[in-house]
N, C-alpha and C positions, 0 to 999 in steps of 0.2 A: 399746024397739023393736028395737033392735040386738042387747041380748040373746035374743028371741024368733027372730029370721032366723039366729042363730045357731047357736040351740039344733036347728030347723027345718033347716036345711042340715048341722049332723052327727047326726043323725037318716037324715037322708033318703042322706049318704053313707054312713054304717054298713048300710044296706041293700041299698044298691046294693053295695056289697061282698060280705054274706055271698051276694045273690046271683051276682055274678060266679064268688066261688070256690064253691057249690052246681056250678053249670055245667061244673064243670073235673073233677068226679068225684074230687078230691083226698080222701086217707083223712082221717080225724078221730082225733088225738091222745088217749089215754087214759091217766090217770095214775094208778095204782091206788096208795095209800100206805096202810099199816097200822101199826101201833102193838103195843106189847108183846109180842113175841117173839126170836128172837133168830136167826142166819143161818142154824141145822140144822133150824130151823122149816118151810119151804116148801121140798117137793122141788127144785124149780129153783134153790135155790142152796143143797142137801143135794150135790144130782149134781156143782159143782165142786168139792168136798172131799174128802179123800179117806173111805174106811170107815172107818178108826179113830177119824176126826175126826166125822164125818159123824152117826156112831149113837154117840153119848160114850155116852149112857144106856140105851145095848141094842138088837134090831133089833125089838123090838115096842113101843117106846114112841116109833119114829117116827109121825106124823101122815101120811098122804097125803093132796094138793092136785093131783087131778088136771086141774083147773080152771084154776087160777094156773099151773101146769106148762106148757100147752097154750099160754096166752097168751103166758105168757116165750120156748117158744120159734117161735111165728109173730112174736114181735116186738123188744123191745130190753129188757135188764135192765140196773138201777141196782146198783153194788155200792159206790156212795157219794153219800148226798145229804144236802142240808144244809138244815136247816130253819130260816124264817127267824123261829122264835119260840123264846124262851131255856124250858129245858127247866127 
């Protein structure tokens, strides 16, 4: 029984939560993480390198990401993170 009022009461305050903050018009966090590439890969951290580093392999074997570029800079970039599963 106690486990049921339990369950019943965070339930019911995990709702009244996401409504509260729904209410407050607070942005929503997005974490975009990719796999197999390396830092000259995506324009947005091509641009902090300089050109010699930037285009190791020529100026037409860069890729453009003008998508990921756009988002990088209306919002925050990671230039070190840690993954919590062994590679």
């Amino acid at each position: 029984m106690f486990r049921k009022l339990r369950t019943l009461l965070s339930c019911l305050l995990a709702v009244l939560t996401m409504k509260i903050w729904a209410d407050t018009g607070e942005l929503n966090l997005l974490i975009i993480m990719t796999d197999e590439y390396n830092f000259r890969t995506l324009g947005c951290y091509r641009d902090l390198l300089n050109e010699e580093q930037a285009y190791l392999w020529g100026m037409g074997v860069a890729v453009e990401t003008p998508h990921i570029d756009s988002l990088a800079k209306e919002g925050a970039m990671c230039s070190s993170f840690y993954g919590t599963t062994p590679l």
